[in-house]
C-alpha positions as protocol buffer text, in pm:
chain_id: "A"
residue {
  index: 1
  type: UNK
  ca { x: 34405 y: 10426 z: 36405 }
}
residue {
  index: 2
  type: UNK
  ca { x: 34274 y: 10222 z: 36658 }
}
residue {
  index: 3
  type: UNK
  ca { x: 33916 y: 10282 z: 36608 }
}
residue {
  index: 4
  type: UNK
  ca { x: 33989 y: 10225 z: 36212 }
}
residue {
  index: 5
  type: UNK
  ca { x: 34140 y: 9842 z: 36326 }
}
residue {
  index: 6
  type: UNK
  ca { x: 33849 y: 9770 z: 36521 }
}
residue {
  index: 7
  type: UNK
  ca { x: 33637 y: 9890 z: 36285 }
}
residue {
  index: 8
  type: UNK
  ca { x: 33790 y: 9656 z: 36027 }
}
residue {
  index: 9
  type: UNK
  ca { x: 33801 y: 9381 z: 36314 }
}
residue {
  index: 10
  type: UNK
  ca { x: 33407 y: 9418 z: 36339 }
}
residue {
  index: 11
  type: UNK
  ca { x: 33359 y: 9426 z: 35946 }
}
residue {
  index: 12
  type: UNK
  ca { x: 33561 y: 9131 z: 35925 }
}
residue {
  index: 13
  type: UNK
  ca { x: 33355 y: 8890 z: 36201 }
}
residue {
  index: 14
  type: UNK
  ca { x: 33028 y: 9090 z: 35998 }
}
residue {
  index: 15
  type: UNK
  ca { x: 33162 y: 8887 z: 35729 }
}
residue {
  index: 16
  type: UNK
  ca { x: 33292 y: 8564 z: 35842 }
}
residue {
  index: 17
  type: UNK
  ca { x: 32948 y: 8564 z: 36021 }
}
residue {
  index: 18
  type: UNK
  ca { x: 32727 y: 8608 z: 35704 }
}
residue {
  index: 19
  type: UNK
  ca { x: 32949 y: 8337 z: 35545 }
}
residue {
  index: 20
  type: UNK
  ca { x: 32864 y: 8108 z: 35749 }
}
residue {
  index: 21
  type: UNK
  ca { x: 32505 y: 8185 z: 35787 }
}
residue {
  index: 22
  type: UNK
  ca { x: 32550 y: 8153 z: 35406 }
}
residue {
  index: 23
  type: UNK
  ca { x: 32664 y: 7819 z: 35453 }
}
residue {
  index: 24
  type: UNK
  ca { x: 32430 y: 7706 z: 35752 }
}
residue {
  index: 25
  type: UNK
  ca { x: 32138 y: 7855 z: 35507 }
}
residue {
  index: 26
  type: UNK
  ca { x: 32280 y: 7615 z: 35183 }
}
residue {
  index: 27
  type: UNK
  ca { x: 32310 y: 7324 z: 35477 }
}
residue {
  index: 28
  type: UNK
  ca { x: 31951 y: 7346 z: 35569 }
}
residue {
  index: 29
  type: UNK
  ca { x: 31826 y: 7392 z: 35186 }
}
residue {
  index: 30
  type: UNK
  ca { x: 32002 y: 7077 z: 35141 }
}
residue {
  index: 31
  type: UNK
  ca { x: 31892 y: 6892 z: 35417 }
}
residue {
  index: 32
  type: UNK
  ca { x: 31543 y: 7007 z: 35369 }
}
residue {
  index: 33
  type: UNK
  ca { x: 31555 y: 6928 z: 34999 }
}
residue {
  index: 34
  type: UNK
  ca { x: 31704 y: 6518 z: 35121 }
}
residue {
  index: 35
  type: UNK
  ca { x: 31425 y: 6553 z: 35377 }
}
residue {
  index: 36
  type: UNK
  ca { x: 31172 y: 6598 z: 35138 }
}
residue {
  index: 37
  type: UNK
  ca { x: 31315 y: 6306 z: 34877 }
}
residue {
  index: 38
  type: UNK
  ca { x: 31330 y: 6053 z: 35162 }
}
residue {
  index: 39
  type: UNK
  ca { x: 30991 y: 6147 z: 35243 }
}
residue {
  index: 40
  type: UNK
  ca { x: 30830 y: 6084 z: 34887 }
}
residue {
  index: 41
  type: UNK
  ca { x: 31059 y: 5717 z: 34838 }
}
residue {
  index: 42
  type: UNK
  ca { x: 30910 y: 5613 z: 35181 }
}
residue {
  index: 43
  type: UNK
  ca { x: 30516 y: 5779 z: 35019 }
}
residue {
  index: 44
  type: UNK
  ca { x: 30609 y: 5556 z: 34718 }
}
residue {
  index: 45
  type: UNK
  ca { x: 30741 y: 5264 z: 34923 }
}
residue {
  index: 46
  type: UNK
  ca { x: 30397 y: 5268 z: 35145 }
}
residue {
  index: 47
  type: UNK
  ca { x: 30183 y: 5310 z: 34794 }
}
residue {
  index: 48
  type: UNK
  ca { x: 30370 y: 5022 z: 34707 }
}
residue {
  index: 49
  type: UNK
  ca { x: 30291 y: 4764 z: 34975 }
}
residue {
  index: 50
  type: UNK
  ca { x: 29984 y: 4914 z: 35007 }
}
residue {
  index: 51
  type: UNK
  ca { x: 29879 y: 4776 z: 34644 }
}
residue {
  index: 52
  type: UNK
  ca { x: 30096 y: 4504 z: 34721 }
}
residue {
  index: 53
  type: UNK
  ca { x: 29891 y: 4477 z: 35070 }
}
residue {
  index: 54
  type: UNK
  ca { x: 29517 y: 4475 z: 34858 }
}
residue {
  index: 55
  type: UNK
  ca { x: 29666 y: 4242 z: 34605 }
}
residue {
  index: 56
  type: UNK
  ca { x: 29755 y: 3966 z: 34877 }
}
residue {
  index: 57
  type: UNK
  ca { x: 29417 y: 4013 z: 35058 }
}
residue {
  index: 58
  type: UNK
  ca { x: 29210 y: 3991 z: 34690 }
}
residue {
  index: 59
  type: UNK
  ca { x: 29425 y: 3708 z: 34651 }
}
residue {
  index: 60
  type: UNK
  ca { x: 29317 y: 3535 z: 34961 }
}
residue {
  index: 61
  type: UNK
  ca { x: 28953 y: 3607 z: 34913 }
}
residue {
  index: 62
  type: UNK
  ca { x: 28970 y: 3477 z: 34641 }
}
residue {
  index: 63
  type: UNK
  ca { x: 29122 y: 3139 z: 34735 }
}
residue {
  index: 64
  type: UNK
  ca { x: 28892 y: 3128 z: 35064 }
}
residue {
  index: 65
  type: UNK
  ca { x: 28602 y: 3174 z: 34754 }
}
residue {
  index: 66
  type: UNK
  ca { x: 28744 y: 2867 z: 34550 }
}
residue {
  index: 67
  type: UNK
  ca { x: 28796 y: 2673 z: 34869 }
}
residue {
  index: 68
  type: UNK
  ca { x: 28452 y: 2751 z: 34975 }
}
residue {
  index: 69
  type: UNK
  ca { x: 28318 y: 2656 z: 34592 }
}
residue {
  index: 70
  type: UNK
  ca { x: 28522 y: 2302 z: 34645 }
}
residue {
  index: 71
  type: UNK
  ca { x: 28325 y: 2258 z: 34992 }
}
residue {
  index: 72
  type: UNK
  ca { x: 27985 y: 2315 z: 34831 }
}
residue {
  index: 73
  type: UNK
  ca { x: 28059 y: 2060 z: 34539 }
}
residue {
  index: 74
  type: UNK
  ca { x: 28237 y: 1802 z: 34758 }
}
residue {
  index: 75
  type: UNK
  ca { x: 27895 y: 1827 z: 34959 }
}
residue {
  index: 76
  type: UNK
  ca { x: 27662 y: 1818 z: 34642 }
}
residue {
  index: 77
  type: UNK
  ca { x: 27907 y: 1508 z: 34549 }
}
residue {
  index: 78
  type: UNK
  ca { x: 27796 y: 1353 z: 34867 }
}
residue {
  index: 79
  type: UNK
  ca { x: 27433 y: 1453 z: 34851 }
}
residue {
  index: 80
  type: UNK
  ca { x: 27424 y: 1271 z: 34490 }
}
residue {
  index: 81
  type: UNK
  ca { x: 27587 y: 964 z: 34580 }
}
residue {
  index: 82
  type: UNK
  ca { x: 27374 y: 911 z: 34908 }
}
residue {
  index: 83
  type: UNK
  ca { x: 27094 y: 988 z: 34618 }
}
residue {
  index: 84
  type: UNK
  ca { x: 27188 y: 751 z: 34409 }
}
residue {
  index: 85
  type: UNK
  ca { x: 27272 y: 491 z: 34735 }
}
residue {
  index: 86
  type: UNK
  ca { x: 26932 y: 527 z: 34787 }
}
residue {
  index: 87
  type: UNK
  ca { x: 26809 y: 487 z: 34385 }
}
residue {
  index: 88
  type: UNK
  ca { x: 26965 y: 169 z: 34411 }
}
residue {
  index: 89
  type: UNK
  ca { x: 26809 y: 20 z: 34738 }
}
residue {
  index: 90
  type: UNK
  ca { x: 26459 y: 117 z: 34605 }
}
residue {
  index: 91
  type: UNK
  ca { x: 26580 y: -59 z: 34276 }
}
residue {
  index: 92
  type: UNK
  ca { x: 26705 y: -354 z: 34479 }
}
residue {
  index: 93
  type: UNK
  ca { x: 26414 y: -346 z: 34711 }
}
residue {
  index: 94
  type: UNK
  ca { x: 26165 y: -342 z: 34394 }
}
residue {
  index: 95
  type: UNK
  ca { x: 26394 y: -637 z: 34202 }
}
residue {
  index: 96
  type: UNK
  ca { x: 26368 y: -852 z: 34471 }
}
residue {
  index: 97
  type: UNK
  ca { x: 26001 y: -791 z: 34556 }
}
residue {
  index: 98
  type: UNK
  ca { x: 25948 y: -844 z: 34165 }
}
residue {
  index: 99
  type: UNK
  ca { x: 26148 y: -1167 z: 34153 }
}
residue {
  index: 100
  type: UNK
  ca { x: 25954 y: -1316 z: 34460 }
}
residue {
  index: 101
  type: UNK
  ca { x: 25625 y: -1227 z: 34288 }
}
residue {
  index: 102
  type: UNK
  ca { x: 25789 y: -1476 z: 33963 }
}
residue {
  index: 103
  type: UNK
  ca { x: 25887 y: -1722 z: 34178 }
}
residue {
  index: 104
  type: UNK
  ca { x: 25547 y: -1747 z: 34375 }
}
residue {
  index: 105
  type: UNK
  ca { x: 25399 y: -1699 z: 34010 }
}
residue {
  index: 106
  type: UNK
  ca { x: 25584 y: -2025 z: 33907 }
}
residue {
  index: 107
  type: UNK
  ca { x: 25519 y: -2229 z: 34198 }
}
residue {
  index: 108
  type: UNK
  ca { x: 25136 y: -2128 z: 34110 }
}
residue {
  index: 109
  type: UNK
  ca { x: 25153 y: -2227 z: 33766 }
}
residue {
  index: 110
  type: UNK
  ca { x: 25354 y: -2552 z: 33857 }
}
residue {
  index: 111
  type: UNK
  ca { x: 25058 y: -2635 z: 34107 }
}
residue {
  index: 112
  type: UNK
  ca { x: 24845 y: -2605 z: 33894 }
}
residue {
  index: 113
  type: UNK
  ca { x: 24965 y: -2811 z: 33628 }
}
residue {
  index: 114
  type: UNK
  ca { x: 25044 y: -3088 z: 33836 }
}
residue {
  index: 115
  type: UNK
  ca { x: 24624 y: -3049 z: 33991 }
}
residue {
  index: 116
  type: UNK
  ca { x: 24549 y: -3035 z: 33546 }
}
residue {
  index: 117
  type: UNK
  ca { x: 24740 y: -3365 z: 33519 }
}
residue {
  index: 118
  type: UNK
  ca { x: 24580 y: -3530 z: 33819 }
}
residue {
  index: 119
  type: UNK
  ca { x: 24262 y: -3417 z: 33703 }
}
residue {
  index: 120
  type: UNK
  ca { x: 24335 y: -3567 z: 33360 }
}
residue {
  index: 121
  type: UNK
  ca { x: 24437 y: -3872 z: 33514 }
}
residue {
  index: 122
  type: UNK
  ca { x: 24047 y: -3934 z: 33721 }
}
residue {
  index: 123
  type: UNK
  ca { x: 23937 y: -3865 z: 33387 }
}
residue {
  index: 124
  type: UNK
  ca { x: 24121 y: -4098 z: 33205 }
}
residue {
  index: 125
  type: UNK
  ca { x: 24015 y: -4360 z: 33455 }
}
residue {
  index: 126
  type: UNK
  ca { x: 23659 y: -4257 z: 33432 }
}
residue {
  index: 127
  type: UNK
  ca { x: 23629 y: -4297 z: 33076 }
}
residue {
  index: 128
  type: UNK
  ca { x: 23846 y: -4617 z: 33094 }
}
residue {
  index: 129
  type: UNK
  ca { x: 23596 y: -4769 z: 33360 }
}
residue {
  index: 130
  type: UNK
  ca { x: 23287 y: -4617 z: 33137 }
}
residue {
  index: 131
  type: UNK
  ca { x: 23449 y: -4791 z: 32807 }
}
residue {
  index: 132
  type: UNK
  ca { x: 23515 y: -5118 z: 33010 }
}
residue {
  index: 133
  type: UNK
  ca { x: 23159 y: -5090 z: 33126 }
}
residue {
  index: 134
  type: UNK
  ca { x: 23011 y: -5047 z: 32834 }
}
residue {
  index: 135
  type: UNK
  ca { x: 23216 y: -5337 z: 32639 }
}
residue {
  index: 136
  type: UNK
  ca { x: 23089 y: -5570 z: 32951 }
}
residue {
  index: 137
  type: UNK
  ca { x: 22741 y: -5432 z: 32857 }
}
residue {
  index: 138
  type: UNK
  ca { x: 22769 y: -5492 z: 32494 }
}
residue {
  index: 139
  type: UNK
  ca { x: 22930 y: -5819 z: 32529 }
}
residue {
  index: 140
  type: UNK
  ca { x: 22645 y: -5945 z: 32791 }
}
residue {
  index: 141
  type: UNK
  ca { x: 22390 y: -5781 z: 32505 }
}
residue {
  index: 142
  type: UNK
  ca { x: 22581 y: -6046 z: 32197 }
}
residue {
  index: 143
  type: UNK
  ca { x: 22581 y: -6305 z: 32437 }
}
residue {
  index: 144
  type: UNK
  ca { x: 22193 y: -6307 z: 32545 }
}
């Protein structure tokens, strides 16, 4: 009798105990099994930004690149005007130099045509005062 109920009173708890064990072993299996899904979204979420991460950093190399390439040719702009700034100043340098040689070249040639004429004119008069010589000459000859 009353070592039959408590028999049956022990098999019973044996029971209710392995039930929920059961339970507290499909609990964990489930919680392990969320544990381990959570665990590969956040792996893929870090992959993720981590390409995402490279991308943005390739993406500013590559502008600091360009902006660096803009630098170098806004310099090489400024190195070829100043060039050509100082192209022109030898040209303007050489164009006046070359006009002041004409203009000293003219002045020349205009001296010297004026000293041609005046030494036209003393020969003019010479012959003139030859000529009128040599009439007075002749006409003293036809008078004697």
């Amino acid at each position: 009798g009353e070592a039959g109920e408590k028999l049956q009173r022990v098999e019973k708890q044996l029971h209710e105990t392995e039930e929920y064990q059961h339970h507290l072993e499909k609990s964990l299996a489930e919680s392990q099994a969320h544990a381990t899904e959570v665990l590969a979204e956040g792996e893929s979420v870090e992959a993720a930004l981590q390409g995402e991460l490279a991308a943005t950093r390739q993406n500013i190399a590559t502008l600091q690149d360009q902006v660096e390439s803009v630098k170098n040719s806004k310099i090489e702009r400024e190195k070829e005007v100043a060039s050509l700034g100082s192209e022109k100043d030898a040209l303007q340098t050489d164009l006046d130099a070359a006009q002041a040689a004409l203009a000293e070249s003219v002045a020349l040639l205009a001296a010297d045509r004026q000293d041609a004429a005046r030494a036209l004119d003393a020969q003019r008069a010479a012959l003139e005062r030859t000529l009128a010589e040599m009439e007075e000459a002749q006409g003293g000859a036809v008078a004697a």
